[in-house]
C-alpha positions in Angstrom: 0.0 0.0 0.0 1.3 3.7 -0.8 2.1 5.3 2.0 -0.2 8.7 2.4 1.8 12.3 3.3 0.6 16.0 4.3 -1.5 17.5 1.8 -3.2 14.0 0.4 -7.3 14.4 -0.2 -8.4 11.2 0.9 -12.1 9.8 1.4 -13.2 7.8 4.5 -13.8 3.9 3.7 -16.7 3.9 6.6 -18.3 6.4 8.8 -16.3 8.4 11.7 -18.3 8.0 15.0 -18.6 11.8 16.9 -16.7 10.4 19.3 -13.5 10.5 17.2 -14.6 13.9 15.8 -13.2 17.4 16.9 -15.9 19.2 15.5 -15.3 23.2 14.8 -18.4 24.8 13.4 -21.5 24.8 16.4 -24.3 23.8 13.3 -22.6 20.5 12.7 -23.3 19.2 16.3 -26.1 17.2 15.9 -24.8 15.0 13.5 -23.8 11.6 14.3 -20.8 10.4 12.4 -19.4 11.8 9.3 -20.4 9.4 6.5 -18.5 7.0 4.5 -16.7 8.6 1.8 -16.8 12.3 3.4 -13.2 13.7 1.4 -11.2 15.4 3.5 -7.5 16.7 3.6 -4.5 15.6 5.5 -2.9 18.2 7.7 -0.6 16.1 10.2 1.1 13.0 10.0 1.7 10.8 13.0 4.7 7.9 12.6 5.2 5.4 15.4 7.8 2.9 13.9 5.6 0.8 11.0 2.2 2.4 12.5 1.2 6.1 10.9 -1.8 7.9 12.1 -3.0 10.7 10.2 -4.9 14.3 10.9 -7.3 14.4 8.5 -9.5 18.0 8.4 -12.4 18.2 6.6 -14.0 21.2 5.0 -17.4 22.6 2.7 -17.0 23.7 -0.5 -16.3 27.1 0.9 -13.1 25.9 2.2 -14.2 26.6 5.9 -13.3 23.9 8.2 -16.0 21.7 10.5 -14.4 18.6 11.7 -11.1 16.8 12.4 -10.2 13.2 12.8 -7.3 11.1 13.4 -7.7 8.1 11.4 -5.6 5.2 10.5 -4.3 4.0 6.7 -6.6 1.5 6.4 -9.9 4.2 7.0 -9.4 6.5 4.2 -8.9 6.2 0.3 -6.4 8.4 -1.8 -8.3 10.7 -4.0 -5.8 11.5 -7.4 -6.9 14.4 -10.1 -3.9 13.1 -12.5 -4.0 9.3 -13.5 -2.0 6.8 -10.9 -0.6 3.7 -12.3 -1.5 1.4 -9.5 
């Protein structure tokens, strides 16, 4: 698997529970999760040994930020604009 860095857009695989959620807009708090495939951008990586973590903040279309999430490799899909030879 291709390591993700800073800067990737990624998409969740499943839905992100509000507990894991830093939420940072007050009219998103009565959701419940943030749904599978929610696309998002990676802002921090965490690397312990083999194991990464990643902060992964998601924003509207306006660009304004609502949530955060710390999520593992195997949660989120790599979103490409050019073509990637897998």
């Amino acid at each position: 698997m291709t390591k993700l860095k800073l800067l990737d857009t990624v998409a969740t695989l499943n839905p992100v529970p509000i507990e894991r959620l830093t939420l940072l807009e007050a009219d998103k708090a009565g959701i419940e999760s943030l749904p599978r495939g929610q696309v998002g951008t990676i802002v921090e990586v965490y690397e312990e040994g083999e194991d990464c973590h990643y902060l992964v903040e998601f924003a509207d279309t306006q660009g304004c930020e609502y949530a955060m999430a710390t999520l593992k490799a195997e949660e989120l899909l790599a979103l490409h604009y050019d073509l990637a030879v897998a």
